[in-house]
C-alpha positions as CSV (number, residue, x, y, z in Angstrom):
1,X,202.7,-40.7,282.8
2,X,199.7,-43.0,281.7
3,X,196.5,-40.6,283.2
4,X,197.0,-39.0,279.9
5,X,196.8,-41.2,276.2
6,X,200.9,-41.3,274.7
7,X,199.6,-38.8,271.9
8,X,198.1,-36.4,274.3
9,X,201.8,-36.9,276.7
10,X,203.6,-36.3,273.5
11,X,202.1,-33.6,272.0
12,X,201.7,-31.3,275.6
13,X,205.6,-31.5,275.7
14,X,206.1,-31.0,272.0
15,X,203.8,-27.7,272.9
16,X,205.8,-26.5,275.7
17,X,209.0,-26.8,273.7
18,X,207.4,-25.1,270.9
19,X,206.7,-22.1,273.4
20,X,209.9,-22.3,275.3
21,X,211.8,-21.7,271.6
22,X,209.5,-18.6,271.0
23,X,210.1,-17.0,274.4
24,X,207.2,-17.7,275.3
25,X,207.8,-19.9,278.5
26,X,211.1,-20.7,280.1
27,X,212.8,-23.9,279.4
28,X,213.0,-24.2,283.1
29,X,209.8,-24.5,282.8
30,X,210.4,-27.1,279.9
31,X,212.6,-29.5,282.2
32,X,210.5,-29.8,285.1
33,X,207.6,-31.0,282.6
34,X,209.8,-33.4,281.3
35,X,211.2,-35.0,285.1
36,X,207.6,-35.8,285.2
37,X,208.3,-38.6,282.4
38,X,210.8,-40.5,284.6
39,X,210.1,-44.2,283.8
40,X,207.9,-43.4,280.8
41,X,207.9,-46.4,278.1
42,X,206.0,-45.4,274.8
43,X,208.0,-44.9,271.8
44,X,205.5,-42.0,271.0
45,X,206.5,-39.8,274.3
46,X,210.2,-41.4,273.8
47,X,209.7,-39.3,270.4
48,X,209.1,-36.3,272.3
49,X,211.5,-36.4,275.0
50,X,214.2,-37.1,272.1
51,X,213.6,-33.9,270.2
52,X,213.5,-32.1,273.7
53,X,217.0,-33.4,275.2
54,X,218.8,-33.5,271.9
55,X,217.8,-29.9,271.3
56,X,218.7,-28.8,274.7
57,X,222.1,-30.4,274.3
58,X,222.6,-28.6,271.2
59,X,221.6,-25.3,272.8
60,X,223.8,-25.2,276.1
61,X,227.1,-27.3,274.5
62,X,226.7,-24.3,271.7
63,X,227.4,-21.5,273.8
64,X,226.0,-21.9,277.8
65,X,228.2,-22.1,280.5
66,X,230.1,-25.4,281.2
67,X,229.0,-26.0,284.4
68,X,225.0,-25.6,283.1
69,X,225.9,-27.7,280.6
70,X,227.2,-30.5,282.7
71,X,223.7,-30.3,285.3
72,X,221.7,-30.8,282.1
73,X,223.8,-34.0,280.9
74,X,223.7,-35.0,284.7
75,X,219.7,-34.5,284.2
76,X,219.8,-36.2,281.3
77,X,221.4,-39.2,282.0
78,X,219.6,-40.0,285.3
79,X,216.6,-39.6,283.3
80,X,217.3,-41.8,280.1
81,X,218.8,-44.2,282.2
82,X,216.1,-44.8,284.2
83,X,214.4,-45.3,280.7
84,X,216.5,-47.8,279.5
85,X,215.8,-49.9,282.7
86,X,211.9,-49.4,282.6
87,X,211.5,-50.5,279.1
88,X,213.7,-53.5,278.6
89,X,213.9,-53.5,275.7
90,X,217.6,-55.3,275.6
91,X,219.8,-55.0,273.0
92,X,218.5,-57.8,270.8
93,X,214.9,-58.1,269.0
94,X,212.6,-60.4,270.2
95,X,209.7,-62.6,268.5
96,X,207.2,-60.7,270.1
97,X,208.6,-57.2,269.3
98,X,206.2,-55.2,267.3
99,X,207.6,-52.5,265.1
100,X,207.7,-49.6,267.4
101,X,209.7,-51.9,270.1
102,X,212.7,-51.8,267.4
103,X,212.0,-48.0,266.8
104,X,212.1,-47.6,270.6
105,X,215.2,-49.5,271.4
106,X,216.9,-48.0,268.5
107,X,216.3,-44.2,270.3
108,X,216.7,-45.5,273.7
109,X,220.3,-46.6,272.5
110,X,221.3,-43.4,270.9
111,X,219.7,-41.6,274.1
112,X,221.9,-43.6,276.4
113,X,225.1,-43.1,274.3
114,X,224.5,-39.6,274.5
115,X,224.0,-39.3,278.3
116,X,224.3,-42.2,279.9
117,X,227.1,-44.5,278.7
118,X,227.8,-46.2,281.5
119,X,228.0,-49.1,283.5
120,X,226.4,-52.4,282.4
121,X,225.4,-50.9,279.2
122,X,228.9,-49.8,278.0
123,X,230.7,-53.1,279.2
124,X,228.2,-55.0,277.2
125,X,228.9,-51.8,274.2
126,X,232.5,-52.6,274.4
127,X,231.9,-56.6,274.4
128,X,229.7,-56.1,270.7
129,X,232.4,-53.3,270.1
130,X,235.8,-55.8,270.0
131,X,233.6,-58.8,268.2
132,X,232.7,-56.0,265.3
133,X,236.1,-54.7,264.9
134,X,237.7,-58.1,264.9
135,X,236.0,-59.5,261.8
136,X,233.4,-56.2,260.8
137,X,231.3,-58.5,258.0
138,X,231.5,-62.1,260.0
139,X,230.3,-60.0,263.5
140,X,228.2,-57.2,261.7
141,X,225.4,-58.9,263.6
142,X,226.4,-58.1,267.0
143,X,226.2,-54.5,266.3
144,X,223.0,-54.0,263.9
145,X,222.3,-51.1,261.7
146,X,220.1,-49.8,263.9
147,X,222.4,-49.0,266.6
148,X,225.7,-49.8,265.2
149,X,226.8,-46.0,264.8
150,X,225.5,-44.9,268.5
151,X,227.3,-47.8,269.8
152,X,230.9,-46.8,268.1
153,X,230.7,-43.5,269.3
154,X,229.9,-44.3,273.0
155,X,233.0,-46.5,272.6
156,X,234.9,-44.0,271.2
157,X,234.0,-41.6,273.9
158,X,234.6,-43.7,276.7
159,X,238.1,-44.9,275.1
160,X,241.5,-43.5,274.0
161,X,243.7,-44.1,271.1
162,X,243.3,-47.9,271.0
163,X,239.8,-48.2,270.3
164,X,240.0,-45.1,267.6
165,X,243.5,-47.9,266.2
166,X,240.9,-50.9,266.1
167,X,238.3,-48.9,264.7
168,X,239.9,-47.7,262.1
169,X,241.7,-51.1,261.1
170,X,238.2,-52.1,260.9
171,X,237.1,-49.5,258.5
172,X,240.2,-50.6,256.0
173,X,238.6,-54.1,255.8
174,X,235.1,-53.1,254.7
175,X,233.6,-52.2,251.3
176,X,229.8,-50.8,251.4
177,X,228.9,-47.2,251.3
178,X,226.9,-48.0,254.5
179,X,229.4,-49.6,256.7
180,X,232.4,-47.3,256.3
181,X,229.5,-44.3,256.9
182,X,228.9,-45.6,260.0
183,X,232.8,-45.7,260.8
184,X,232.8,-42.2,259.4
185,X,230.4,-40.8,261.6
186,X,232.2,-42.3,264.9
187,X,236.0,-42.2,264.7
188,X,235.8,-38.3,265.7
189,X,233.9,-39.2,269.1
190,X,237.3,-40.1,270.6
191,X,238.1,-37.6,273.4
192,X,242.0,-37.5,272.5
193,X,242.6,-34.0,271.2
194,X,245.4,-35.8,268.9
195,X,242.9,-38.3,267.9
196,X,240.4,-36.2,267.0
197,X,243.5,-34.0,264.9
198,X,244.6,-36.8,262.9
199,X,240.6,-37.7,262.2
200,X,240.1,-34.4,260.7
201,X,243.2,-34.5,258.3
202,X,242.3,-38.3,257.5
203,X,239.0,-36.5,256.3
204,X,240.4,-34.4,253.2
205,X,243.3,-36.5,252.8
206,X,242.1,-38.1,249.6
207,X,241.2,-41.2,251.4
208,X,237.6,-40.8,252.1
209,X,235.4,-40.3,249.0
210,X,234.8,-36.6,248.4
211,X,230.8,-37.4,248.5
212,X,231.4,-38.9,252.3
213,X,234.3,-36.9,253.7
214,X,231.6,-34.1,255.6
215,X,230.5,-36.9,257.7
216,X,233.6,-37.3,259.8
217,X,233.4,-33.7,260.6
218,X,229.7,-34.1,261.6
219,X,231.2,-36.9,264.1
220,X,233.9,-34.4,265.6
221,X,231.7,-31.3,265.8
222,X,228.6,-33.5,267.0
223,X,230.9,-35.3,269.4
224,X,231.6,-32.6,272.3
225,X,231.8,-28.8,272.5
226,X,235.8,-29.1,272.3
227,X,235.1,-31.1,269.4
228,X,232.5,-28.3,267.7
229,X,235.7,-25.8,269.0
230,X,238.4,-28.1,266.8
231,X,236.1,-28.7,263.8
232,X,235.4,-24.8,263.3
233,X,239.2,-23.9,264.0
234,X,240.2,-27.0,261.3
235,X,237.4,-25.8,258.9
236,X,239.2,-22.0,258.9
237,X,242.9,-23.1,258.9
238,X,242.0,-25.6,255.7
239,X,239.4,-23.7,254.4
240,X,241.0,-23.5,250.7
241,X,242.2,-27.5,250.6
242,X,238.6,-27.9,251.1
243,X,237.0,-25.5,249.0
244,X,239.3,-26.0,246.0
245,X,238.1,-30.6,246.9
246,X,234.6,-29.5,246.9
247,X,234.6,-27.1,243.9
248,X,233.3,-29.2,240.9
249,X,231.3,-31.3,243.2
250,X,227.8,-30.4,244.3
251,X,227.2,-27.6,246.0
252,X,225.1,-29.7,248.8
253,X,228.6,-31.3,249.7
254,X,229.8,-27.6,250.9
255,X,226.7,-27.2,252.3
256,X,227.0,-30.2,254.9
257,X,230.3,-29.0,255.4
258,X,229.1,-25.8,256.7
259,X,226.4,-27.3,259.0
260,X,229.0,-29.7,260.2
261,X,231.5,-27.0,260.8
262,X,229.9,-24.1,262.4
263,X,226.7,-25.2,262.4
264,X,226.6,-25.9,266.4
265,X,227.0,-22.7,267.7
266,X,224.4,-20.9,270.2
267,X,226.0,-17.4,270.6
268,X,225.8,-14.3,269.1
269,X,229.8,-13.9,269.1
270,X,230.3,-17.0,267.3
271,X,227.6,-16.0,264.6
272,X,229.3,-12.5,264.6
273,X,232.8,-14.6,263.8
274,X,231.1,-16.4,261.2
275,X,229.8,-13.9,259.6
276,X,232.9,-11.7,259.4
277,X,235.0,-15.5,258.1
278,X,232.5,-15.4,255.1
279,X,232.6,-11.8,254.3
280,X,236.4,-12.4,253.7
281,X,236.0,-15.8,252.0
282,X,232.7,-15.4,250.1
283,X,231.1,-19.0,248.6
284,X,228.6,-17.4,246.4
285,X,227.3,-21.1,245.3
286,X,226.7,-21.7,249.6
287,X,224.9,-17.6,250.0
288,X,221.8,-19.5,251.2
289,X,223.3,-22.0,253.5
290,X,225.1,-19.7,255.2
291,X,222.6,-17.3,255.6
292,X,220.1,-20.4,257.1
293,X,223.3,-20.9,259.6
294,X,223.2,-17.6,260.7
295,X,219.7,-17.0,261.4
296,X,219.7,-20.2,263.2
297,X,222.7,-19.7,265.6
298,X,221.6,-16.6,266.1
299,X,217.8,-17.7,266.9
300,X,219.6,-20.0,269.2
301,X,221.5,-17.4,271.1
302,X,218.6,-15.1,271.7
303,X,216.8,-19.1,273.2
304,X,220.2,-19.2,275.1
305,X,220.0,-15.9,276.8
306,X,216.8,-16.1,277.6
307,X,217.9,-20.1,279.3
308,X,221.4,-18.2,281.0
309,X,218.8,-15.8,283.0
310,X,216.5,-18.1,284.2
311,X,216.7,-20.7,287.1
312,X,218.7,-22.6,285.0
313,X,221.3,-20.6,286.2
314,X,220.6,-22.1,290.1
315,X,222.4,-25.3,291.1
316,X,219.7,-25.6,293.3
317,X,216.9,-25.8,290.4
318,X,218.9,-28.8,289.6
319,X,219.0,-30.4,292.7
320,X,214.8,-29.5,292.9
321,X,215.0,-31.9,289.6
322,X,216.5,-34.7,291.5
């Protein structure tokens, strides 16, 4: 990094992604590029490297096997981590910050919750975590808009059912659309299986607002693949609670319900299972989502095949990343 200008860094590995995802090149290929960024610090590359980890995530906790899975989060994390530290940035804004610096520390945050949620940074996430749930509109400052949702779910993750309890006291004691979405999108992060139960029937109980109730199942799905697994399974078993909730409202509402339930899969038997659930419970109002679903999971799963067969596959490629 820095022989080449930030556009130029940005838009060679926006390239290589484009031609890994076309079968072009391998993403094995893709991930060595990107080791090559360790320690990079423009929000323009941090852009790039974003759409490129996110993505992968999405493709391997979709349908690869666990234990690839696991090397690319390990990847990942020593990667972003070494990130965070380069840049800085801290977690509060500074006089001098100009306005990509809050763009940056704002992806750098959701980056490290993702992968890296540990150590310093989570003890000082938890800190900002107890002050917000305490008094949510007196503390709303030590947890800003900008990272406040990325921040709850890296608590979540890393917690049990206490923090989900204090959370979701929290939520009862605020009143904007934007503050209980936040809550929304992060009580499902919680890796208690019961947690994440009781999350998904608190969604369509009547208590959340039938215009915001999708985005606590985009926090379980989003949250883990057992989480995409529970969400899909919860979607099927409740399928006509939710379409007879939905019915009069806008069709976009079942449409986010969709993405958010079986939206995350990279395999051709899940978009095969898919298919058949919709052939026996049509949504003739949804025909075009669920078409878009299935051509992308099953786009996915030909990217994922292709990603199983390569070097990928070779604990030692991982180790070569080290």
């Amino acid at each position: 990094a820095g022989k080449l200008s930030a556009i130029d860094r940005s838009g060679l590995l926006m390239d290589l992604y484009a031609l890994a995802k076309a079968g072009k090149i391998g993403l094995d290929e893709v991930l060595k590029f990107v080791s090559s960024y360790a320690g990079e610090k423009d929000y323009v590359v941090w852009e790039a490297l974003d759409t490129v980890l996110m993505g992968s995530n999405k493709l391997f906790m979709g349908g690869a096997p666990p234990e690839m899975h696991a090397r690319f989060k390990a990847f990942a994390s020593a990667l972003v981590s070494k990130g965070w530290k380069e840049v800085d940035c801290g977690w509060t804004s500074k006089p001098t910050d100009g306005h990509t610096d809050g763009l940056l520390r704002s992806l750098l945050m959701r980056l490290v919750s993702h992968f890296a949620p540990d150590g310093d940074w989570i003890e000082e996430a938890r800190r900002r975590f107890d002050l917000y749930v305490e008094d949510p509109e007196g503390r709303a400052s030590d947890l800003p808009d900008e990272y406040r949702t990325t921040v709850l779910q890296a608590v979540l993750s890393k917690g049990g059912k206490e923090e989900y309890t204090k959370l979701m006291a929290a939520y009862r004691k605020l009143e904007k659309n934007v503050d209980l979405k936040h809550v929304q999108l992060s009580v499902g992060w919680s890796p208690v299986k019961s947690v994440k139960e009781e999350v998904m029937s608190w969604a369509i109980s009547g208590e959340v607002k039938i215009q915001d109730f999708f985005y606590v199942m985009i926090g379980v799905s989003a949250s883990s693949r057992e989480g995409l697994g529970m969400m899909w399974e919860f979607f099927k078993s409740n399928f006509k609670t939710i379409h007879k909730m939905v019915k009069s409202a806008n069709g976009s509402i079942m449409d986010a319900c969709l993405s958010a339930s079986c939206g995350g899969w990279t395999s051709e038997e899940k978009a095969s299972e898919v298919e058949a659930f919709f052939e026996k419970n049509p949504l003739p109002a949804n025909t075009r989502k669920i078409s878009q679903i299935l051509e992308e999971i099953r786009a996915n799963a030909g990217f994922l095949s292709r990603t199983v067969a390569s070097d990928l596959a070779k604990e030692e490629f991982w180790n070569g990343l080290a």
